[in-house]
C-alpha positions as CSV (number, residue, x, y, z in Angstrom):
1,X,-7.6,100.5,20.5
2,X,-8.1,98.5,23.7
3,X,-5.3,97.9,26.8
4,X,-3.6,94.2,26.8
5,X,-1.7,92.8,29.6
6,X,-1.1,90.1,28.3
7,X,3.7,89.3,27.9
8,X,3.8,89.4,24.1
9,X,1.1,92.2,23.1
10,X,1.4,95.6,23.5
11,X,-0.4,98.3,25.6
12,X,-2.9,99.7,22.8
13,X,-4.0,97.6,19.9
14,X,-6.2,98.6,16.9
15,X,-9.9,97.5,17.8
16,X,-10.2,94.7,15.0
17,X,-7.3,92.8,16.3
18,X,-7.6,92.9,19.8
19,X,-8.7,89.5,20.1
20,X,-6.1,87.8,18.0
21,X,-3.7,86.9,20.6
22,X,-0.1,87.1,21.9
23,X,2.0,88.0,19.1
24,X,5.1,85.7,17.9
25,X,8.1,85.6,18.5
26,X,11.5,84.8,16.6
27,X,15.1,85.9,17.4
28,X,16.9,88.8,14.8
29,X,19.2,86.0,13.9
30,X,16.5,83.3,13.0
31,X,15.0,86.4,11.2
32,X,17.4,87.9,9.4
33,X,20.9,86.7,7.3
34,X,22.8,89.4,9.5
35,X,26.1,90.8,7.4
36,X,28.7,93.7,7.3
37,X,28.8,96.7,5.7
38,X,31.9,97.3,4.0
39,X,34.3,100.0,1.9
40,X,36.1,99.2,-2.0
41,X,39.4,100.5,-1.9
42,X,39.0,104.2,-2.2
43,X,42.8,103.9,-4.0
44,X,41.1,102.2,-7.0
45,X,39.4,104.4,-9.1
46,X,37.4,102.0,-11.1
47,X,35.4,101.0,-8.0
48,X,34.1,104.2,-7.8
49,X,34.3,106.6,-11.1
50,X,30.7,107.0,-12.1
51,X,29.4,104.7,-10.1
52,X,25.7,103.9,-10.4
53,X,25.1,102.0,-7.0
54,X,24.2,103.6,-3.6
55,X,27.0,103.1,-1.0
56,X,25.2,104.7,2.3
57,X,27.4,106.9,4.8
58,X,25.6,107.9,8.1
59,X,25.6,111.3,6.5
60,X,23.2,109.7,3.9
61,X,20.9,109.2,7.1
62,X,21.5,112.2,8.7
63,X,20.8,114.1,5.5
64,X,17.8,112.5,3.9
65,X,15.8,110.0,6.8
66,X,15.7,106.3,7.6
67,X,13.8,105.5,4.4
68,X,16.6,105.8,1.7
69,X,16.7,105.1,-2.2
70,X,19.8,106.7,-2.8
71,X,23.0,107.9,-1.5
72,X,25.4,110.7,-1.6
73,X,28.4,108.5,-3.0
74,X,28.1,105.4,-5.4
75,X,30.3,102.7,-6.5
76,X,30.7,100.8,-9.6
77,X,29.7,97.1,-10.3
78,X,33.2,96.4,-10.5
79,X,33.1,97.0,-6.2
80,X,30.5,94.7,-5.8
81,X,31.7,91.5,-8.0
82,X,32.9,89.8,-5.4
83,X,30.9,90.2,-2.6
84,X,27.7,91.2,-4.5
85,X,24.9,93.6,-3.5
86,X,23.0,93.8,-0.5
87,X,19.0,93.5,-1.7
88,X,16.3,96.3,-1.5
89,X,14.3,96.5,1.7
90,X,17.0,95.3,4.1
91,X,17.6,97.4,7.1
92,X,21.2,98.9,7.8
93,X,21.8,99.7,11.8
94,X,25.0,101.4,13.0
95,X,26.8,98.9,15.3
96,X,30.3,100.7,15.5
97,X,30.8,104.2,16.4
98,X,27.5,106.2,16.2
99,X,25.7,103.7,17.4
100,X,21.4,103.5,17.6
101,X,21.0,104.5,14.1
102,X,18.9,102.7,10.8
103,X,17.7,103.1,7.4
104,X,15.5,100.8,5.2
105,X,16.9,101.0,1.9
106,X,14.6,100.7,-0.6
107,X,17.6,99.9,-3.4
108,X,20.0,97.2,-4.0
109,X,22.8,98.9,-2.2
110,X,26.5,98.8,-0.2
111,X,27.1,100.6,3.0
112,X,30.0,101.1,4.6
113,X,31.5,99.3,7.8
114,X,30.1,101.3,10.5
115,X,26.7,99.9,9.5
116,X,25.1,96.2,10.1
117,X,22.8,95.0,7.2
118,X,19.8,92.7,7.9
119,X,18.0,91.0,4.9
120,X,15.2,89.3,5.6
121,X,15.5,85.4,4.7
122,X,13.1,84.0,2.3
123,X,11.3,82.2,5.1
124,X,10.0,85.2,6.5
125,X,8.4,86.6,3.6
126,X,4.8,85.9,4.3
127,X,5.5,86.4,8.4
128,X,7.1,89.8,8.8
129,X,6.4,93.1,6.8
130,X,9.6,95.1,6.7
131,X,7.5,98.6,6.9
132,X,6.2,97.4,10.1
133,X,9.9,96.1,11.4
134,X,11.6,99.4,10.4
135,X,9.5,101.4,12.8
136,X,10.0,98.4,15.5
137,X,13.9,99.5,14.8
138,X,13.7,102.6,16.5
139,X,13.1,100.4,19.3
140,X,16.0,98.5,18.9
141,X,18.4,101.7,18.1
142,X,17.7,102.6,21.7
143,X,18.4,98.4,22.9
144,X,22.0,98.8,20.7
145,X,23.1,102.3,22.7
146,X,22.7,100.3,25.9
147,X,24.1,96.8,24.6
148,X,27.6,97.5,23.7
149,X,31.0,95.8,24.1
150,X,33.9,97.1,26.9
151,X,37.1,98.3,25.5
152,X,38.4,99.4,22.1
153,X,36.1,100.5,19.4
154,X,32.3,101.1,20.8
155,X,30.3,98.6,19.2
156,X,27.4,96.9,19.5
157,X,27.6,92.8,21.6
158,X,26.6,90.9,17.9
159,X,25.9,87.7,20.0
160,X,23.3,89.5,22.0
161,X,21.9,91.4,19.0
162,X,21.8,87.9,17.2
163,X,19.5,86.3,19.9
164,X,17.3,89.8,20.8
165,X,13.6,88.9,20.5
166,X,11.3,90.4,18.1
167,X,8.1,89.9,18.7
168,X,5.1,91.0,15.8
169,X,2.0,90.0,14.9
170,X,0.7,87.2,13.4
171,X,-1.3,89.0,11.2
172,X,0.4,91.0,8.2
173,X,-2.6,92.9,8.0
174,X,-2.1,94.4,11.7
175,X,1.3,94.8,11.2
176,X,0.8,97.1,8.1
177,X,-1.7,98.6,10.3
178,X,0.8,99.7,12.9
179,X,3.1,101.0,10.2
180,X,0.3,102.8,8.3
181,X,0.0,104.6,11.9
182,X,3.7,105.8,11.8
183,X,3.5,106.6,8.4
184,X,0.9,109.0,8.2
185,X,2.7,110.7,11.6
186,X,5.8,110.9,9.7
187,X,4.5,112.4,6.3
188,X,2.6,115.4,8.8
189,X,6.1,116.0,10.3
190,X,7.6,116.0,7.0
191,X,5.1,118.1,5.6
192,X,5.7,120.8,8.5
193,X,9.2,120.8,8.0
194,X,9.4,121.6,4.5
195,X,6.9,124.7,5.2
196,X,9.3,125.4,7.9
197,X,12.2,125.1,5.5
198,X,10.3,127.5,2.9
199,X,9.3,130.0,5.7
200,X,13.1,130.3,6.8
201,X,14.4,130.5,3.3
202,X,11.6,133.1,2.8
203,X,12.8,135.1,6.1
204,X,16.6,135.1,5.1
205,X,15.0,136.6,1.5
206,X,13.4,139.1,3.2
207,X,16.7,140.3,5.2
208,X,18.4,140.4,2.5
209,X,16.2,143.2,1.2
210,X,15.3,145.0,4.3
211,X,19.3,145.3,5.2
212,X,21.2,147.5,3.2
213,X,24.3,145.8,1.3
214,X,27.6,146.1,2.7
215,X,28.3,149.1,2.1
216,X,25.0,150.3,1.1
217,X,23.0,152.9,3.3
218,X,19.5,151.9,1.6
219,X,17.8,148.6,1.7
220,X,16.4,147.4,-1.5
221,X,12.9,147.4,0.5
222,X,11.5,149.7,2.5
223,X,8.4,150.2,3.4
224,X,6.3,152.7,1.7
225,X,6.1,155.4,4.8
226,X,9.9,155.7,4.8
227,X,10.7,156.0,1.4
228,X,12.2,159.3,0.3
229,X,13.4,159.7,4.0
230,X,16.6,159.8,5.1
231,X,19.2,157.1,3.9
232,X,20.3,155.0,6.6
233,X,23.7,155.7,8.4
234,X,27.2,153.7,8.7
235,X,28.3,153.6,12.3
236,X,31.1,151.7,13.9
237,X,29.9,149.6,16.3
238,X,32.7,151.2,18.5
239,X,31.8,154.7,18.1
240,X,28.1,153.8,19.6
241,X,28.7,151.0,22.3
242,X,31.6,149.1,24.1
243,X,32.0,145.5,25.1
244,X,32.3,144.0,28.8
245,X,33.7,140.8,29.8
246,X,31.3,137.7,31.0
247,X,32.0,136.2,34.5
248,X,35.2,135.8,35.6
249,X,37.3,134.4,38.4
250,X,34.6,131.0,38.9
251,X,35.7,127.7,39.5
252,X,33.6,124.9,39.0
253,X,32.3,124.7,42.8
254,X,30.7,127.8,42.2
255,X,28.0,126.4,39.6
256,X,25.0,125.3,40.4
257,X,23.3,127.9,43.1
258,X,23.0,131.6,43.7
259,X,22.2,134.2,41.0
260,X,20.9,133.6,37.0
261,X,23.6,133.5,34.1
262,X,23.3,133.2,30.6
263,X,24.8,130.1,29.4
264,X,26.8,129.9,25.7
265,X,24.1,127.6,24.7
266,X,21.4,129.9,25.4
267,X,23.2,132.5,23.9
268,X,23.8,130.4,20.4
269,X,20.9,129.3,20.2
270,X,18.5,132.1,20.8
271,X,18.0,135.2,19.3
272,X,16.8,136.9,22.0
273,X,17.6,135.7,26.1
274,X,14.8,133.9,28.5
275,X,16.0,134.7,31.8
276,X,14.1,131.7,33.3
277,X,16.3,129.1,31.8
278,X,18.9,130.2,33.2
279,X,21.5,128.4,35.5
280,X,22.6,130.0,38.4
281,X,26.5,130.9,39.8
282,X,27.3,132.0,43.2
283,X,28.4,135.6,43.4
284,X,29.7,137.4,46.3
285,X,28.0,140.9,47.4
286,X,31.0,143.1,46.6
287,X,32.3,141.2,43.8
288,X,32.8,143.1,40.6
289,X,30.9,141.3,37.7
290,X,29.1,142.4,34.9
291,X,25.4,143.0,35.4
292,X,23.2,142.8,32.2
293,X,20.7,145.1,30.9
294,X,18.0,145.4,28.9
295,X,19.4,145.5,24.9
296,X,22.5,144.3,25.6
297,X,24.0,142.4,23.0
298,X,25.5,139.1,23.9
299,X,27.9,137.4,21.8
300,X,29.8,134.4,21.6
301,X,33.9,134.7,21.3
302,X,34.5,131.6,19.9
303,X,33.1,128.4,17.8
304,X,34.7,125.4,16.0
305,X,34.3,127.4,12.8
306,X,34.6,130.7,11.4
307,X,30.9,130.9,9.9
308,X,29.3,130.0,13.7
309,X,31.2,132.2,16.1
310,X,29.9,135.7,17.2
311,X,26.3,134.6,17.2
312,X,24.6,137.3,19.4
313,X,21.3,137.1,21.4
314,X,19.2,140.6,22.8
315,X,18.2,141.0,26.3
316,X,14.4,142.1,25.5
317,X,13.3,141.9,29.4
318,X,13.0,145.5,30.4
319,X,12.8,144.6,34.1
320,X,15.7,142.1,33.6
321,X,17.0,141.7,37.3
322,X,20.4,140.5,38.6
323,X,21.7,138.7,35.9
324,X,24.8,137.3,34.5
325,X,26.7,136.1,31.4
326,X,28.8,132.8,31.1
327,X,32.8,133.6,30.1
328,X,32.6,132.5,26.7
329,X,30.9,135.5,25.4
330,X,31.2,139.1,25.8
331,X,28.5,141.8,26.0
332,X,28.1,144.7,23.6
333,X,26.1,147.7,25.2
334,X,24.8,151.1,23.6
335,X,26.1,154.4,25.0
336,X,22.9,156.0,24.3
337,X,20.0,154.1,25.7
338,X,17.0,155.1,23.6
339,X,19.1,155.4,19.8
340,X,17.8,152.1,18.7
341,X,15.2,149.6,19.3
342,X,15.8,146.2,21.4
343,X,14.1,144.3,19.1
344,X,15.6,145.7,16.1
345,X,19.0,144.7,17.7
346,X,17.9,141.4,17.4
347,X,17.9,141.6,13.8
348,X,20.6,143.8,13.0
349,X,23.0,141.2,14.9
350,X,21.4,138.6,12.6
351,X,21.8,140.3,9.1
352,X,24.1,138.8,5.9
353,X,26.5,142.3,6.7
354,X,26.8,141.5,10.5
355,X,27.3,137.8,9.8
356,X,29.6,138.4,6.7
357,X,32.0,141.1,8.7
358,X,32.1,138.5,11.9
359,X,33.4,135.6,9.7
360,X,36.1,138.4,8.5
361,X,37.6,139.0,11.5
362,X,37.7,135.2,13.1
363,X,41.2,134.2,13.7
364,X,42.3,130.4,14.8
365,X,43.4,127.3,13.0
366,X,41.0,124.2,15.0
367,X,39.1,126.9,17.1
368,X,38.2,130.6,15.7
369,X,38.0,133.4,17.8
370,X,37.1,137.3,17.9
371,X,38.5,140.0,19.8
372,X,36.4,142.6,21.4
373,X,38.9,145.2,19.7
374,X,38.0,143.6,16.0
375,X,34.6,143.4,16.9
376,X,34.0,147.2,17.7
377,X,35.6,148.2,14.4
378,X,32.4,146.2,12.1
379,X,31.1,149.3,10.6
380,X,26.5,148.4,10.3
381,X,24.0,150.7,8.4
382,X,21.0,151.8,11.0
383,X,18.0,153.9,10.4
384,X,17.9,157.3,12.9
385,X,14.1,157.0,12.8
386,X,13.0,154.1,15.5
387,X,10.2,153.9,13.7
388,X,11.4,152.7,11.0
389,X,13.5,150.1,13.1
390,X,10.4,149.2,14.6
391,X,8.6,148.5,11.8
392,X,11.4,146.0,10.5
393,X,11.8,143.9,13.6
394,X,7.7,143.3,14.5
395,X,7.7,142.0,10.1
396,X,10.4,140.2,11.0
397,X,9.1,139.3,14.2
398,X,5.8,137.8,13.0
399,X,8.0,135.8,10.8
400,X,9.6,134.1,13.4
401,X,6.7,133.5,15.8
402,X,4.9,131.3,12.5
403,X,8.5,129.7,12.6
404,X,8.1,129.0,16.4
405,X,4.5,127.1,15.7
406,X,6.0,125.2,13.4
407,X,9.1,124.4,15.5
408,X,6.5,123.5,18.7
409,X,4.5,121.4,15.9
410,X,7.0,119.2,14.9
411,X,8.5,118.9,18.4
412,X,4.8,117.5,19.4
413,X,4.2,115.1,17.0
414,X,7.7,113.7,17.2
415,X,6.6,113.2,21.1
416,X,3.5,111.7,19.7
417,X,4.9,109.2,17.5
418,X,7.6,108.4,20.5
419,X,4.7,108.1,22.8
420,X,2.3,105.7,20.5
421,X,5.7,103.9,19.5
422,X,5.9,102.8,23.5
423,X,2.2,101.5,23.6
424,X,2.2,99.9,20.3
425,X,5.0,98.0,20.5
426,X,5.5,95.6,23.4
427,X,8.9,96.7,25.5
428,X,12.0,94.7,24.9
């Protein structure tokens, strides 16, 4: 690829097209016959009893890509008599609502409302290669998030979107180039996530078996060193440990600088706490707050639904200084400081019995909650030998660290693709 500085080309272009010239130009609505997505009656039954014919949702999107050939609802002929059927290889863009979204559908299809379909026009057959114009759309989704209408129902201004210019190659050839570029980017991420997939399924497996059952004071797998030794044993969580309040007292004027707190994000999302991405709160030297420690448990106190509240993360850092925790979570903290393993914690708070027990005891109608009391009644199996505990978290621990380089993976080739997208495509 060579640099090109030059209005209607972009920054890198493929070595065997560098000298072909500016690229054309044509606006979306000389391009495209640009129409609405639209809904049959959902109160007549015939429109959509095994139905046969795609009608795309943006859960469709979110669920399965922007390259669709099918969808999770379908309608009958009998929807489509009248208005008829959008052809295969148009794109659909989210104008209204959750706008800066797209799919090329691959089927004759509907969509609903929220979405914009664009079918190319017969003129443009030879000119514009719809591969090469769906990646060019990602462009565009982030045009739409920035071009929308004042007032009322977010949507994207149609006369603007109507006259945006498109430019592309002249040459099909480079333009199937450029998409031939994305393509083999997309199949490597896609590739990488379905390992990922497999290795996570293949992790929650292998809880399953190195946990006891609810119940149960032996895991169905144990490693062969600590079979025929003692079973492991029930404990209340409130017999062992006691929970402690996150900040309290702070206004919003107190965010921002001073000392390091855990924030509910970091605490939902991780299993175990980075104190350096933490934010920081001011706090006075003789105010009573809750330090941390090293293997306390942090958990969250309340999520939109039953299944995601008390997720817990592990303070791992033995030299963990002054530190704090936000007020939506509580922390759960060991009388006895050596009876089990920090990084076993980590694991323990993530097993089917925890996670099964939390869900029990979640009260709320639009937001669930658990009490600390509730909390320190979930009765867990543990193994006395730390060994043993030891042994469980560094399996499960090389588990997740192959799940981390697959996470980092995919993160750097989607900044790949996001990068190359900029240079080969000229900016709007």
């Amino acid at each position: 690829m060579a640099n090109n500085e030059k209005k209607q080309t972009p920054t890198l272009r493929f070595p065997e097209f560098r000298n072909d010239g500016e690229w054309e130009t044509d606006t979306m609505g000389t391009i495209f016959d640009i129409k609405n997505g639209y809904t049959p009656s959902k109160s007549n039954p015939s429109f959509w009893d095994n139905g046969t014919i795609p009608w795309f949702r943006m859960e469709d999107i979110r669920r399965n890509g922007h390259i669709l050939s099918d969808s999770i609802q379908h309608v009958t002929p009998a929807a489509v008599k009248n208005a008829g059927l959008f052809p295969a290889y148009s794109i659909i863009v989210a104008t209204t609502a959750t706008i800066g979204e797209h799919a090329l559908i691959i089927v004759d299809s509907l969509a609903n409302q929220q979405f914009t379909f664009l079918t190319k026009r017969k003129s443009f057959d030879n000119k514009l290669d719809m591969m090469y114009f769906h990646y060019f759309m990602f462009i565009i989704d982030e045009w739409c998030k920035k071009n929308t209408n004042a007032g009322g129902l977010l949507s994207v201004n149609m006369n603007s979107f109507k006259k945006l210019t498109i430019p592309y190659p002249s040459s099909l050839s480079e333009q199937k180039k450029i998409a031939d570029c994305f393509v083999s980017i997309d199949k490597e991420i896609d590739e990488t996530k379905h390992k990922l997939d497999l290795l996570k399924k293949h992790k929650k497996g292998l809880m399953q078996r190195l946990f006891p059952a609810k119940g149960k004071t032996l895991p169905e797998l144990r490693f062969p060193e600590f079979q025929g030794t003692k079973e492991w044993i029930l404990k209340q969580l409130g017999i062992i440990g006691d929970t402690f309040g996150g900040l309290s007292g702070k206004s919003a004027e107190d965010f921002g600088a001073g000392k390091p707190f855990v924030s509910y994000k970091q605490v939902f999302n991780s299993i175990e706490i980075d104190v350096t991405e933490c934010q920081l709160v001011k706090i006075a030297d003789n105010e009573k707050q809750n330090n941390l420690r090293y293997r306390d448990v942090l958990v969250t106190m309340s999520s939109e639904t039953p299944e995601e509240v008390g997720y817990t993360a592990v303070v791992t850092n033995k030299n963990i200084s002054e530190c704090y925790l936000n007020s939506f979570c509580f922390i759960y903290r060991l009388f006895e400081d050596e009876s089990i393993d920090a990084n076993f914690l980590i694991y323990l708070f993530s097993s089917d019995v925890y996670r099964t027990n939390v869900v029990r005891i979640a009260q709320g109608i639009t937001r669930f909650n658990i009490s600390k009391t509730k909390f320190k009644e979930i009765e867990l199996a543990i193994p006395e030998n730390r060994d043993e505990q030891r042994k469980i978290a560094e399996t499960l621990s090389s588990v997740d660290k192959q799940i981390a380089k697959y996470d980092e993976k995919i993160k750097a080739l989607e900044i790949h693709k996001k990068g190359l997208m900029q240079q080969l495509f000229p900016k709007l």
